[in-house]
C-alpha positions as CSV (number, residue, x, y, z in Angstrom):
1,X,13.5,-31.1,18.8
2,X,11.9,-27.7,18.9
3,X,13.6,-24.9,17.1
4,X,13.5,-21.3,16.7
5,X,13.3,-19.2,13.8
6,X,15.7,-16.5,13.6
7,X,14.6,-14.1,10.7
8,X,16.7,-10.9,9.2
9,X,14.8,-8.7,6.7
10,X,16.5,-6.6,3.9
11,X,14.2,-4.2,2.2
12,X,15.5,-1.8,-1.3
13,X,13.0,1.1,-1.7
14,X,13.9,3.5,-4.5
15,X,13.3,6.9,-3.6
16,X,10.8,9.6,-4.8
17,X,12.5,12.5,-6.4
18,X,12.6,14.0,-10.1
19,X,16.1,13.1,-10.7
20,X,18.7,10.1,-10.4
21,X,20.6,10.0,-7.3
22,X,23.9,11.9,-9.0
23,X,23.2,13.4,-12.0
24,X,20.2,14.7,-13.8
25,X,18.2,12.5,-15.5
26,X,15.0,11.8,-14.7
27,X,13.6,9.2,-12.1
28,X,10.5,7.7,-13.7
29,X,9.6,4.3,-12.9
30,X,6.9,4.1,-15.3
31,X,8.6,5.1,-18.4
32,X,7.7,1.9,-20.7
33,X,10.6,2.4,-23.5
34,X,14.0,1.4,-22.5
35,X,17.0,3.8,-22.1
36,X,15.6,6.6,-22.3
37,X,16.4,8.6,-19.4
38,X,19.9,8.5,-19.3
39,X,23.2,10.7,-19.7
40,X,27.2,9.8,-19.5
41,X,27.2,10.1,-15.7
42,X,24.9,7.0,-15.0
43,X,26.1,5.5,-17.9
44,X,29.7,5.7,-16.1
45,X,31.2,7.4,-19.4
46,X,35.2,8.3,-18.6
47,X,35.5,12.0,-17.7
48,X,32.0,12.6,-16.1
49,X,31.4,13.4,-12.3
50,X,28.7,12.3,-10.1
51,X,26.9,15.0,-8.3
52,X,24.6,14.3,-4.8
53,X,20.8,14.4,-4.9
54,X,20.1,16.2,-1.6
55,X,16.5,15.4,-1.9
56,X,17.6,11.6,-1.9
57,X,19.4,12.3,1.6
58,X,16.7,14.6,2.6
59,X,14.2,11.5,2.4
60,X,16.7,8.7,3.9
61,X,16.8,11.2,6.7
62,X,13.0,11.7,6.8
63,X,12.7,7.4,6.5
64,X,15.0,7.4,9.9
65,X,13.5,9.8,11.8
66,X,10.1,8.1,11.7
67,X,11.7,4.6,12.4
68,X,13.6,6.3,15.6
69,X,17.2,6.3,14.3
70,X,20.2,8.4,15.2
71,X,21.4,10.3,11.9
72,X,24.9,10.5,11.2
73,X,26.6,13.7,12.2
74,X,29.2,12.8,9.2
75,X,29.0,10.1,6.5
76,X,30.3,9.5,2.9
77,X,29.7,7.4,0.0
78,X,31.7,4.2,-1.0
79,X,32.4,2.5,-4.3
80,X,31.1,-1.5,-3.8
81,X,33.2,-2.9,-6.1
82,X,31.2,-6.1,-8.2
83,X,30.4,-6.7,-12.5
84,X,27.2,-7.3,-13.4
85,X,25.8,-6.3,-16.9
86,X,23.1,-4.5,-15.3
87,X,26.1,-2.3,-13.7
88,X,27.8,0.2,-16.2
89,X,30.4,1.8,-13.6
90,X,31.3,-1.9,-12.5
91,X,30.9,-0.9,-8.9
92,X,28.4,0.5,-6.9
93,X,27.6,3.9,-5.3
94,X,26.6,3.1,-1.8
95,X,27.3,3.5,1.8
96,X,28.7,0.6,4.0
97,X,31.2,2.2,6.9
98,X,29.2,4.7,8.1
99,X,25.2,5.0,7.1
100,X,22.8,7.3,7.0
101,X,20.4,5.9,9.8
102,X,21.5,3.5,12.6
103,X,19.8,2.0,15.5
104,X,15.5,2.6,15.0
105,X,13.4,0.1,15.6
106,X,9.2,-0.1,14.5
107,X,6.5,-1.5,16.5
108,X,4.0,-3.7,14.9
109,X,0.4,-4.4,16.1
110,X,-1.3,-7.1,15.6
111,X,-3.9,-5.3,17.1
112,X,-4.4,-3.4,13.6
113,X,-4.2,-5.8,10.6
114,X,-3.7,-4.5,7.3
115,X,-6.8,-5.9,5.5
116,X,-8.5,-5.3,1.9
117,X,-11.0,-3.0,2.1
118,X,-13.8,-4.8,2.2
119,X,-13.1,-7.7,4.6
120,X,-14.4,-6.9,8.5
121,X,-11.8,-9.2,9.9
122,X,-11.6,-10.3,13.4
123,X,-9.4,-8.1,15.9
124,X,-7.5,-9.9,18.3
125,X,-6.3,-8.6,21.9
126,X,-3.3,-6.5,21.2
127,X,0.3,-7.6,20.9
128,X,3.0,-5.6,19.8
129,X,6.5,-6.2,19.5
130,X,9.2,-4.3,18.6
131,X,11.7,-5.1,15.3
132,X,14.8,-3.6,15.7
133,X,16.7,-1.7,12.6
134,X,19.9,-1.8,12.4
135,X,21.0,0.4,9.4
136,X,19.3,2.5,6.8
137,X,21.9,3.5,3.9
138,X,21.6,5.3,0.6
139,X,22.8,4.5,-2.4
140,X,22.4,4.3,-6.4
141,X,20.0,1.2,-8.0
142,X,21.5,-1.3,-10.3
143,X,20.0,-1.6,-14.1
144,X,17.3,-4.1,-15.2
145,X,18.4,-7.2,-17.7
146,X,15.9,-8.9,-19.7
147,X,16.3,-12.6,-20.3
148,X,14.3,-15.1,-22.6
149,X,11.1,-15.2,-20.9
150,X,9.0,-13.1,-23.6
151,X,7.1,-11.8,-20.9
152,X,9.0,-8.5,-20.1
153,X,9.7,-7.5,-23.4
154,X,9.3,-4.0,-24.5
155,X,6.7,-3.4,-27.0
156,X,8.9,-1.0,-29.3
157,X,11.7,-3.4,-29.4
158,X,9.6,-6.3,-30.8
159,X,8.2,-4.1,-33.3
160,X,11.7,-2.4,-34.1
161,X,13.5,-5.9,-34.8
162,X,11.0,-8.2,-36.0
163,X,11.4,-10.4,-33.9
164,X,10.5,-11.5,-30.2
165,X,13.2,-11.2,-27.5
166,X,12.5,-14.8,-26.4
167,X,13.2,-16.1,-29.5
168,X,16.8,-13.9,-29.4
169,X,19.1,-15.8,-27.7
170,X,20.4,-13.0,-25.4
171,X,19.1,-10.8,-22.3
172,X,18.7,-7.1,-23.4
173,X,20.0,-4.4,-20.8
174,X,17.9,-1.3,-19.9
175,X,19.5,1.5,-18.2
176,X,17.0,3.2,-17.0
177,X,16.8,2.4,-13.4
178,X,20.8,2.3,-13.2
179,X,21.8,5.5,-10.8
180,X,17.8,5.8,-9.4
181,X,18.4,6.5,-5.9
182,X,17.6,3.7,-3.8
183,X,17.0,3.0,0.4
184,X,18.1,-0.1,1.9
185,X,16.6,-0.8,5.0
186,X,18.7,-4.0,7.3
187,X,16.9,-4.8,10.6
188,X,18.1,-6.9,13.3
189,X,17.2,-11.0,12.9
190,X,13.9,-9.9,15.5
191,X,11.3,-11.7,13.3
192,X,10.2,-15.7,14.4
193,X,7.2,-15.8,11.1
194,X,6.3,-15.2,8.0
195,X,3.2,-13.3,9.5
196,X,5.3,-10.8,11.7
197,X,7.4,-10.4,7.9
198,X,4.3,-9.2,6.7
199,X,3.2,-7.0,9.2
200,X,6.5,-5.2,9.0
201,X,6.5,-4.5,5.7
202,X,3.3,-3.6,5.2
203,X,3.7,-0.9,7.8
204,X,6.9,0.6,6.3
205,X,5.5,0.7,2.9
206,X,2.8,2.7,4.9
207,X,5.2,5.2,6.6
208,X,7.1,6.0,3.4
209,X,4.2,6.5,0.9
210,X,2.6,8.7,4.5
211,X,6.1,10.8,4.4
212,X,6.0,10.6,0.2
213,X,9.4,9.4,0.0
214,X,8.4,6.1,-1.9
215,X,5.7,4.8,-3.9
216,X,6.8,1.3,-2.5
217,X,4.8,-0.7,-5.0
218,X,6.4,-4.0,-4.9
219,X,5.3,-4.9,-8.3
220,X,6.8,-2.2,-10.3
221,X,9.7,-2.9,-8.2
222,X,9.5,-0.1,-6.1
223,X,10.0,-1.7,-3.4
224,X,12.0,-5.5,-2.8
225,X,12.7,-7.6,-0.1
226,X,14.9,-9.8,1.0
227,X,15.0,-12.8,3.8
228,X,18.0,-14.0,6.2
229,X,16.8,-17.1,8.2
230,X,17.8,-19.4,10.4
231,X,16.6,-22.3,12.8
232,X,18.2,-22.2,16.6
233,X,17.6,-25.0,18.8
234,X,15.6,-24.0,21.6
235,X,17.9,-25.8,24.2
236,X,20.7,-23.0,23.3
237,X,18.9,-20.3,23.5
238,X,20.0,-17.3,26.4
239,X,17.4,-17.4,28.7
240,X,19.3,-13.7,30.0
241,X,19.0,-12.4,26.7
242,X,15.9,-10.7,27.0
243,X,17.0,-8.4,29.5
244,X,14.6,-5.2,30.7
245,X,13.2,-4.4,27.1
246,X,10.0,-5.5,27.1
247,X,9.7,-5.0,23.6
248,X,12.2,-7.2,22.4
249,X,11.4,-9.8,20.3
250,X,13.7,-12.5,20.9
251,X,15.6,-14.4,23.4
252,X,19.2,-14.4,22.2
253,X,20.4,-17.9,21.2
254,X,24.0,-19.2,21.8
255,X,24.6,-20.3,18.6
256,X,22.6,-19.8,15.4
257,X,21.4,-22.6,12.7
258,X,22.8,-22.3,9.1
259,X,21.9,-18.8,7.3
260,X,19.4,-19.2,4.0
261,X,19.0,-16.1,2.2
262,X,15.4,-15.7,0.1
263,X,16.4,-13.1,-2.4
264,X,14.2,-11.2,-5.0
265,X,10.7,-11.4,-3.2
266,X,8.5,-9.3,-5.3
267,X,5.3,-8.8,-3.1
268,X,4.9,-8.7,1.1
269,X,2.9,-12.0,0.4
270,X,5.4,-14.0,-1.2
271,X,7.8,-12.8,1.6
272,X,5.3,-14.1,3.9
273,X,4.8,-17.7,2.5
274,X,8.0,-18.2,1.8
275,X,9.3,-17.5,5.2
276,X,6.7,-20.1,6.8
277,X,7.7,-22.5,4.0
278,X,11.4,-22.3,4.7
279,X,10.8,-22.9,8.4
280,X,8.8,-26.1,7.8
281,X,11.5,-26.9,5.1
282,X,14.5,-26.3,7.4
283,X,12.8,-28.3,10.5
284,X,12.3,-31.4,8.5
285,X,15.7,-31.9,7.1
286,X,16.8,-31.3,10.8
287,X,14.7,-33.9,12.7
288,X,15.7,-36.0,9.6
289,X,19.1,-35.6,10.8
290,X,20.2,-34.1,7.7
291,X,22.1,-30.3,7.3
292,X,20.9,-27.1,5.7
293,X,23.3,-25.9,3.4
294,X,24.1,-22.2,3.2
295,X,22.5,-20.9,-0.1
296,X,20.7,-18.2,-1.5
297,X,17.0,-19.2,-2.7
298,X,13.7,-17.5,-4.7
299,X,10.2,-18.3,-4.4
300,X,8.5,-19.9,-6.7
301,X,5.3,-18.6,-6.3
302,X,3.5,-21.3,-8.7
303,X,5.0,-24.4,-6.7
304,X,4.3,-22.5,-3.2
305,X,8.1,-23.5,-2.3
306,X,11.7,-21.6,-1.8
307,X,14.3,-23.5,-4.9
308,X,18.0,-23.5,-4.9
309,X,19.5,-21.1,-6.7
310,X,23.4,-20.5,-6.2
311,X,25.6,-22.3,-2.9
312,X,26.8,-19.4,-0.9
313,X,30.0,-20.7,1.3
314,X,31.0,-17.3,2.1
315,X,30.4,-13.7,2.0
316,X,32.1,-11.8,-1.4
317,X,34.7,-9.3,-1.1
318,X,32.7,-6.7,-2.7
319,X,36.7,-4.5,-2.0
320,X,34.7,-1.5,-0.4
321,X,36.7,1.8,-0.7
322,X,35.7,5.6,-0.4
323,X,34.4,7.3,-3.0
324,X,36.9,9.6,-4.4
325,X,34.4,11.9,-6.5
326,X,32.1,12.8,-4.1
327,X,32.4,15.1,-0.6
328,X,31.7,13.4,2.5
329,X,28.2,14.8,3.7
330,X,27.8,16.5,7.6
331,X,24.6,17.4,9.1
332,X,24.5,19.8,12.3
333,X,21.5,19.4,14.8
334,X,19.5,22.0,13.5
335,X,19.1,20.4,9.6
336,X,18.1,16.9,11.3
337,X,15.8,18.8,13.4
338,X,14.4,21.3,10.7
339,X,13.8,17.8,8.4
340,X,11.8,16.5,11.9
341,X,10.0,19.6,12.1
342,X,8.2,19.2,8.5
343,X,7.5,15.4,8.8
344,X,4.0,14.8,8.0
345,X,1.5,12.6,10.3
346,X,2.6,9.0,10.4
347,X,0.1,6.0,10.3
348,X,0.8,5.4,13.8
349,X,-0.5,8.6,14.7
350,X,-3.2,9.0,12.8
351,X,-4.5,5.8,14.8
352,X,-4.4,7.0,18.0
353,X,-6.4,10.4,16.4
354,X,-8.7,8.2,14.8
355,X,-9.8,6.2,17.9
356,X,-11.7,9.4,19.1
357,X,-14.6,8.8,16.7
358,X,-15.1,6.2,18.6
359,X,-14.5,3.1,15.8
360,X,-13.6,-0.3,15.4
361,X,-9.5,-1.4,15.0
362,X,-10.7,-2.2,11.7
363,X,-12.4,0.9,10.6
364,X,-9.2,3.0,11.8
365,X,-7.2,0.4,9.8
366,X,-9.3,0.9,7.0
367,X,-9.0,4.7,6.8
368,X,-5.4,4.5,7.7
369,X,-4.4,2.4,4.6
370,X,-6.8,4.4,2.3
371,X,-5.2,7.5,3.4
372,X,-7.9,9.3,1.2
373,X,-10.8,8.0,2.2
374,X,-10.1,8.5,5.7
375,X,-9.8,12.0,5.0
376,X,-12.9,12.1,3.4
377,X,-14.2,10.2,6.1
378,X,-12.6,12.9,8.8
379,X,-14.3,15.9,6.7
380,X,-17.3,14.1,7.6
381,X,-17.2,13.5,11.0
382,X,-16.6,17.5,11.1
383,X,-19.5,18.0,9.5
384,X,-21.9,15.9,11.8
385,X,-19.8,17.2,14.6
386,X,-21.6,20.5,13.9
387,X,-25.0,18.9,13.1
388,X,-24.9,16.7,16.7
389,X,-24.1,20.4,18.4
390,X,-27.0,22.0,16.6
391,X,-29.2,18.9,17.5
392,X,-28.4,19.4,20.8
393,X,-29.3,22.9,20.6
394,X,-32.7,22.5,19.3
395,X,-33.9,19.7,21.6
396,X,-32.8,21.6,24.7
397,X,-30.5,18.7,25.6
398,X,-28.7,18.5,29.0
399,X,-24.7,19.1,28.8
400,X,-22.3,20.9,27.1
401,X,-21.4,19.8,23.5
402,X,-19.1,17.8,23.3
403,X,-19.2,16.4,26.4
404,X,-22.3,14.7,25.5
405,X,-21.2,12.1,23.0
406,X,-23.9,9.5,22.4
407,X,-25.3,11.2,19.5
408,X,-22.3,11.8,17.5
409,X,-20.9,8.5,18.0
410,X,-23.7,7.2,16.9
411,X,-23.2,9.9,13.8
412,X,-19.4,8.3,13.3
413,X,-20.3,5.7,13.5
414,X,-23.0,5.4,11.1
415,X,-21.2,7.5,8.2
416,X,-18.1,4.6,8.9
417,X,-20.7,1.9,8.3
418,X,-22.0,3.6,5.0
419,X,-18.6,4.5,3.4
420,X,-16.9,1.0,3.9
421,X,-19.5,-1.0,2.8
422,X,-21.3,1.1,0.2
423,X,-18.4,3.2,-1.4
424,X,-16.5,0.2,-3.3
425,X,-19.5,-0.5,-5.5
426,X,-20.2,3.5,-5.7
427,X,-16.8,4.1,-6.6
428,X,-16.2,0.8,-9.2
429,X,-19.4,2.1,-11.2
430,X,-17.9,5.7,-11.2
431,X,-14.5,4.8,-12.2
432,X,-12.9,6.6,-9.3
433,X,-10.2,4.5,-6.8
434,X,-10.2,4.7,-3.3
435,X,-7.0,6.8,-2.6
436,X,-7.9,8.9,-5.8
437,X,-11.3,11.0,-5.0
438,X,-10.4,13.8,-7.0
439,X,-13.4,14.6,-8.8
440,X,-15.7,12.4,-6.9
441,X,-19.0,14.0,-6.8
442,X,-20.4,13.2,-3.5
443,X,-18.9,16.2,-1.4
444,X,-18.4,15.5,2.8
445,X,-20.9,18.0,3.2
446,X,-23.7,16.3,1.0
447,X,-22.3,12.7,2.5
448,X,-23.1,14.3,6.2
449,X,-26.6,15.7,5.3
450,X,-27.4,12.1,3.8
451,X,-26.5,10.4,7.4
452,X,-28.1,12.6,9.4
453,X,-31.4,11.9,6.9
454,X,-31.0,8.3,7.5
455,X,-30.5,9.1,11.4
456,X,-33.7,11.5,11.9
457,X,-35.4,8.2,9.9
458,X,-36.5,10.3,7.2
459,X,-34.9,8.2,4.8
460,X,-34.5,4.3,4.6
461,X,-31.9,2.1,3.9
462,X,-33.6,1.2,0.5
463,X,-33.7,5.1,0.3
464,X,-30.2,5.9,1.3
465,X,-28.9,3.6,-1.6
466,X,-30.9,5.3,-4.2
467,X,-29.9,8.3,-3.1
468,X,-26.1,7.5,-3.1
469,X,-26.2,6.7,-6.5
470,X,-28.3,9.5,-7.3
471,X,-25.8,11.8,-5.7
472,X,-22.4,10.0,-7.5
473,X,-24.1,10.3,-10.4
474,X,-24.9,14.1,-10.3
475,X,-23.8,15.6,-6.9
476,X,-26.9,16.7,-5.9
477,X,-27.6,17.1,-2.4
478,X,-29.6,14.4,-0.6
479,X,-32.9,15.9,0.1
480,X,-33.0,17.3,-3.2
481,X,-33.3,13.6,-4.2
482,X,-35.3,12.3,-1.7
483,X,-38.1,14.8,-2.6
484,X,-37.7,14.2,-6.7
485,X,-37.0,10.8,-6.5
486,X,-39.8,10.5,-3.4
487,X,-37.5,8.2,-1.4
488,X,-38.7,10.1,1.8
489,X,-39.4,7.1,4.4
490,X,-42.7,7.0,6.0
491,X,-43.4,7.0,9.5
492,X,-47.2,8.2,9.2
493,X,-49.3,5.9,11.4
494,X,-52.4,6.6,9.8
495,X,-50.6,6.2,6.3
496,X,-48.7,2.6,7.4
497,X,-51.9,1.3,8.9
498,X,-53.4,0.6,5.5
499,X,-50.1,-1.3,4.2
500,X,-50.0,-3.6,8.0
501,X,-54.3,-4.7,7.3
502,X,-53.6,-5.8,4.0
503,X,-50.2,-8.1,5.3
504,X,-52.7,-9.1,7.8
505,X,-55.3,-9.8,5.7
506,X,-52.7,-11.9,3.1
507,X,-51.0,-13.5,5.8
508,X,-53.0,-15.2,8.2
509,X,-50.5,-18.1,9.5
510,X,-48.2,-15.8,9.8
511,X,-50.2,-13.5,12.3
512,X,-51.3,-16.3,14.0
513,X,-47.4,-17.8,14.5
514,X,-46.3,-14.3,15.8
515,X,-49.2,-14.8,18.3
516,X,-48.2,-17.7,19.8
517,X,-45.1,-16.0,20.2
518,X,-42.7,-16.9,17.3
519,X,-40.3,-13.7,16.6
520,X,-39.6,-14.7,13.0
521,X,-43.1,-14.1,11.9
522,X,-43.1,-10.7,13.2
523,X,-39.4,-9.8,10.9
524,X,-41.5,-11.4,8.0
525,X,-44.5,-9.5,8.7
526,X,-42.6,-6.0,8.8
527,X,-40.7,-7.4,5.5
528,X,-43.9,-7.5,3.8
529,X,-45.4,-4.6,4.5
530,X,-41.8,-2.9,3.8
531,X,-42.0,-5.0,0.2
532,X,-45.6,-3.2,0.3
533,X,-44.5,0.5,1.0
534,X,-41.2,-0.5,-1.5
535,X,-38.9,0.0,1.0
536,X,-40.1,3.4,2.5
537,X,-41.8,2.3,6.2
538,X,-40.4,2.8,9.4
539,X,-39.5,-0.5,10.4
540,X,-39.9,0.5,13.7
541,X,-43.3,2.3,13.5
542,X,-44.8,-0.9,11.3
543,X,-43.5,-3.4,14.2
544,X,-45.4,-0.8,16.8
545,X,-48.8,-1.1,14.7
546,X,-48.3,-5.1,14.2
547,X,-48.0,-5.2,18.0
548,X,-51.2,-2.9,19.0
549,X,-53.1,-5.0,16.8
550,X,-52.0,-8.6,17.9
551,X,-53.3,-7.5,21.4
552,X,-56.6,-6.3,19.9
């Protein structure tokens, strides 16, 4: 039997802003000791009043507008009534009737995967599809609990008692997080793998650090995720249900398979695997005949597998109510509009300006995700922009700059080439990150000079390294170094000729290989006389010399 997954994705991001989401404390996620930032209002003390963060709405609204939702006219908060240690009020701030954000949707690419830095992966034709949201609320995070694993014990609290947490007995409480103002995102069951999950995520993580209303780091638990899925079997599935959207994802089946929720996924990987583990898991007990039971399940990330946690029969009466201590909130045109008006570019955008330089999917990936370095990056293509037109200029070129593009997307491209693969090992032996260049003493400017060096082939590969870490070491200019350092590549006929007889001379089998016509003796020739020269011959003048004098 062939099934299909059906796949619902819940995703808690807590927002950026100085204070909690109703009274003033302050919002720091990376505050180490526990209850600290805290007051009677998030501690639900009798008598105090909760009071709306309108940066915490602002943001929401700003999350919505990029994923194309329609923001509420009028909306209010709700109490969600549950106990949980880790909740001092015993219910929950939220919103559940009407939310802030309804009906977006966010197209992913699998023409643009998020890689690591480094990796060159291969880009596959395009194919996007389109996940439909459903709702983005708002509404106040719960408190952490500690339980007896010794691993997420606080330092002062060890040293205070004398004596380990694991070795307690109990879970501690810390209040910190309780009444941080969180976003919860629900999308539509759209997904059918664990590699569309990931896509997703990984480009909503992108759009709120872009619009700086999350951090979204998934290990500080910035940022969680939740899984809804579901096998259908593909006889009952709606062959109508696809109607004239040709972005949507699914057909729509008749009836659905049992509902397995993956709670507390802690990175976009985990959410991944255990989404294509759960489909494999779910198929086999159904061609074995046997049932999936409704349940919520974690990952365990050492055993690669979802586990049982807790049986869920049916959904909890969580007794939802309005909030009686906060005003209902109503936005007119003209605020939604003014928040439009000031968002910043999103990474979808940035793409499609980025494609002008003429790069690979992967490059404009790369300087997407490193927001930083592609800025850097851009400054530099600015700068060679100007040195192309100048070019042009001086060698009397035909047409108008810049309708004659060979030369600077050969520039782009060149400078792209350099910063991906020499910049990690630059920056890892400067101690600067990649989205942190602050400080980083190789300015665009000098970066630019230095490619259009390497370009003009007065300066060799060999060279260009040297002078790179020459130039993040002191942030001098590039010719500066070439000419103390004398890196300056040499292209003197007269001055290579001397280097190619003595190869010759030391390399008779060789010489006689290349002419009987075996290629690979000529590359080992020029690699001698470039081992010869240390690295400063033109390649290309050397193999022009090695050819006059095999037709002598």
């Amino acid at each position: 039997m062939e099934y299909k997954p059906v796949i619902g994705l819940e995703i808690h991001a807590e927002l950026k802003t100085k204070t909690k989401m109703f009274c003033d404390s302050l919002n720091d996620p990376n505050e180490k000791h526990p209850n600290i930032n805290i007051c009677p209002v998030c501690l639900a003390h009798p008598g105090t009043l909760p009071v709306i963060n309108y940066e915490a709405v602002k943001k929401v609204i700003m999350a919505g507008l990029a994923l194309n939702c329609k923001i509420a006219e009028d909306t209010f908060f709700e109490r969600k009534n549950y106990f949980y240690p880790d909740l001092p009020k015993g219910y929950q701030i939220t919103q559940y009737q009407k939310p802030l954000c309804e009906g977006g949707y966010l197209d992913i690419n699998f023409q643009f995967p998020i890689s690591n830095f480094q990796s060159n992966p291969n880009v596959s034709s395009s194919k996007i599809k389109r996940i439909r949201i459903t709702r983005i609320h708002l509404e106040e995070d719960a408190g952490r609990l500690y339980h007896e694993t010794g691993n997420m014990k606080h330092e002062s609290q060890e040293k205070d008692s004398g004596s380990k947490i694991q070795d307690s007995g109990y879970s501690l409480v810390d209040y910190n997080r309780a009444g941080v103002p969180l976003m919860e995102l629900v999308t539509e069951p759209d997904f059918e793998t664990g590699l569309e999950v990931k896509e997703f995520a990984e480009e909503l993580q992108l759009i709120l650090r872009y619009l700086g209303v999350s951090d979204a780091d998934m290990e500080k638990g910035l940022m969680r995720g939740e899984v809804n899925i579901s096998l259908a079997e593909e006889s009952g599935l709606n062959a109508e249900g696809r109607g004239n959207n040709p972005h949507r994802s699914a057909l729509i089946p008749h009836k659905l398979g049992t509902k397995v929720e993956i709670k507390n996924l802690n990175s976009i990987k985990a959410a991944s695997d255990s989404v294509d583990y759960e489909i494999k898991r779910q198929t086999e007990l159904l061609d074995a005949g046997e049932k999936v039971v409704q349940e919520t399940r974690g990952w365990d990330d050492t055993k690669k597998a979802t586990v049982s946690q807790r049986s869920k029969e049916e959904a909890h009466d969580y007794r939802y109510f309005p909030e009686p201590d906060l005003p209902p909130l109503k936005f007119t045109l003209a605020q939604v509009e003014a928040i439009k008006d000031g968002l910043l570019e999103l990474p979808s955008q940035r793409r499609i300006r980025f494609a002008r330089y003429g790069l690979t999917d992967a490059q404009i990936e790369i300087f997407t995700v490193a927001r930083h370095l592609g800025d850097y990056y851009e400054h530099v293509a600015t700068e060679l922009d100007s040195s192309a037109k100048d070019f042009h200029i001086k060698k009397g070129l035909k047409g108008e700059f810049p309708n004659e593009p060979h030369l600077t997307r050969r520039l782009h491209e060149l400078s792209a080439n350099y910063i991906i693969t020499e910049f990690p090992a630059l920056m890892s032996a400067t101690g600067f990150e990649i989205d942190d260049l602050e400080g980083f003493k190789i300015s665009p400017e000098a970066f630019a000079e230095l490619m259009v060096l390497i370009f003009n082939k007065e300066l060799s590969s060999t060279g260009a390294k040297a002078a790179l870490k020459e130039m993040a070491a002191t942030g001098f200019h590039p010719e500066q170094i070439m000419k103390e350092k004398n890196l300056g590549q040499v292209s003197d006929e007269s001055e290579l000729e001397m280097a190619v007889d003595k190869v010759i001379a030391n390399n008779g089998q060789a010489v006689r290989d290349y002419k009987k016509g075996k290629e690979a003796s000529m590359k080992f020739l020029i690699g001698k006389v470039m081992a010869q020269t240390k690295g400063k011959a033109n390649p290309q003048v050397v193999a022009d010399i090695l050819n006059k004098k095999q037709k002598q």
